[in-house]
C-alpha angles and dihedrals in degrees: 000000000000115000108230110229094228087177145351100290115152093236099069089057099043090056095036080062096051083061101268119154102240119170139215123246085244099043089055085043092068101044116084098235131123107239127225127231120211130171125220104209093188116189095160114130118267096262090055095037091096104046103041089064086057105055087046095042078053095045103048099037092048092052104080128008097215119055114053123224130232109197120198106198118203145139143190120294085216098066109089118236129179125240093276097047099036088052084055090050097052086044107052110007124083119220126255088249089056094049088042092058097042095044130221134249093204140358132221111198111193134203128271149209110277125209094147125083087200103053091211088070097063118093108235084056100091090039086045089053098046092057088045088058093037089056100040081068106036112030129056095235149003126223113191130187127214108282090036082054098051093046094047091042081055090039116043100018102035099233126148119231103225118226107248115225090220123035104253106224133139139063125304151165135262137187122213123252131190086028091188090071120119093216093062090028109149093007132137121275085237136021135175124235127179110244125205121177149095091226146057145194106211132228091245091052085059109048080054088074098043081248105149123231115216103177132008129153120202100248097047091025109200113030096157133015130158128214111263093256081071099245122008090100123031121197130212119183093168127045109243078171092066113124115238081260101051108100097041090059082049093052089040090058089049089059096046095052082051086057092050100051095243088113124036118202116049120262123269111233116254108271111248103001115087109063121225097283095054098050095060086045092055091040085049088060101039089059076045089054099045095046097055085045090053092048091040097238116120127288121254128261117277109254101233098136093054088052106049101072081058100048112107126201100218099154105057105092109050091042085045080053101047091051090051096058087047104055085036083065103044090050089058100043094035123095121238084240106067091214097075109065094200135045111232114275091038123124108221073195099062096358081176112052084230109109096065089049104050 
């Protein structure tokens, strides 16, 4: 499904130059094909803004060649940005009151800086609610990724995220539950997703809620889960939109906040990423680290140059899938005014069909 470039935005460019197929106004002008609309409600923290709208751009416009995509970015005025940050926002990004009078096909709800051990504390929590309900009511359906599950499990299900006593990161296996669902649909019995937090919601918590799990392993436990309507929320706790890299700049960040002082033990190595080559080069460094730290002389350069010919992407396609079957349904169930979330005939209780069959 080709992204369409609406503006200027870097990151058009920046994926028209990894090979994806992004097309003109003009150019999507001229194809007979009815468009699809999708927010980007992008919470992320100003270092990550960028790149976030990257992975889910990719993601969405690899994951079918026929629809095109049209993708509203914006975020929360409450959530405090620096100058750089906030002169890319008033650029490129459109405000909540605009997508709210055009309307939206889908949603993606990214993740967020977190200070706040009770979500509920944070401030972008009352302004994040307020776009979940908005779009229950108004959009066909919901993606939400990590962070934005966790807060509408908290939020609109009542259910607690539970501290975690290891940081779960890394990549790791899943197997497919439910498999006559038609999100996950022609998809392997097992896939792999890149995971990143210090808290869960388990399997259990959600049955609870008639919320349906479509994929969990037993190290990461929940990767997918759908609201119990079938369809209309989507839930991520892992990032199938993660670059190859991802985790590595992540781990790379963790070091540095170790030599900072702001954490105080030093970071465990994301669990079944780095091959066997890369491992002995980072446990080399970190004996490197710790020694200069010991002798009080600067730590060595990170060896990231050294790591990247060995990273692998494992996780692309079947999150690139996934979101395919996703945005295929909602083509078929969602209106042509997209104000109106449902074409006529469909159920917003069982949008799918799905639930009296399975």
């Amino acid at each position: 499904m080709p992204l369409v470039q609406k503006n200027d935005l870097p990151t058009y460019q920046r994926l028209r130059q990894d090979g994806h197929q992004i097309l003109t106004q003009e150019r999507a002008k001229q194809q007979d094909i009815r468009g699809l609309h999708v927010g980007l409600l992008n919470m992320m923290p100003d270092a990550a803004l960028a790149a976030t709208e990257r992975q889910f751009f990719r993601l969405v416009g690899s994951s079918n060649p026929i629809s095109q995509f049209h993708i509203h970015p914006f975020t929360l005025d409450e959530i405090p940005r620096n100058e750089v940050a906030s002169e890319h926002i008033a650029r490129y990004y459109e405000s909540f009151d605009t997508i709210k009078e055009q309307g939206l096909d889908a949603l993606i709800i990214t993740g967020a800086n977190v200070t706040q051990a009770d979500l509920s504390k944070e401030v972008f929590w009352e302004p994040l609610m307020s776009v979940a309900n908005w779009a229950y009511e108004n959009v066909t359906s919901t993606l939400c990724s990590c962070l934005a599950s966790h807060a509408l499990f908290q939020g609109q299900y009542g259910i607690p995220r539970k501290r975690l006593t290891n940081k779960c990161w890394g990549v790791f296996e899943h197997s497919m539950q439910k498999r006559t669902h038609p999100l996950i649909h022609d998809m392997n019995t097992h896939i792999v997703v890149p995971h990143s937090r210090f808290n869960e919601v388990t399997a259990e918590q959600l049955k609870e809620k008639g919320i349906h799990v479509l994929a969990e392993g037993p190290e990461p436990g929940v990767q997918l889960a759908v609201s119990p309507d079938g369809f209309r929320t989507v839930f991520f706790q892992g990032h199938p939109e993660y670059d190859r890299i991802s985790l590595m700049k992540e781990y790379k960040r963790d070091i540095g906040l170790y030599l900072n002082g702001q954490i105080d033990t030093y970071p465990p190595m994301p669990k079944h990423y780095f091959d066997e080559f890369s491992s002995a080069i980072l446990c080399e460094y970190r004996e490197s680290v710790l020694s200069a730290l010991r002798a009080g002389i600067s730590a060595p350069e990170f060896p990231e140059a050294h790591l990247l010919p060995h990273l692998r992407n494992t996780w692309h396609d079947s999150g690139e899938a996934m979101v395919g079957n996703w945005l295929g349904l909602m083509y078929q169930i969602t209106h042509t005014d997209r104000k109106l979330p449902f074409m006529e005939g469909v159920n917003p209780d069982d949008p799918l069909g799905w639930l009296e069959q399975s």
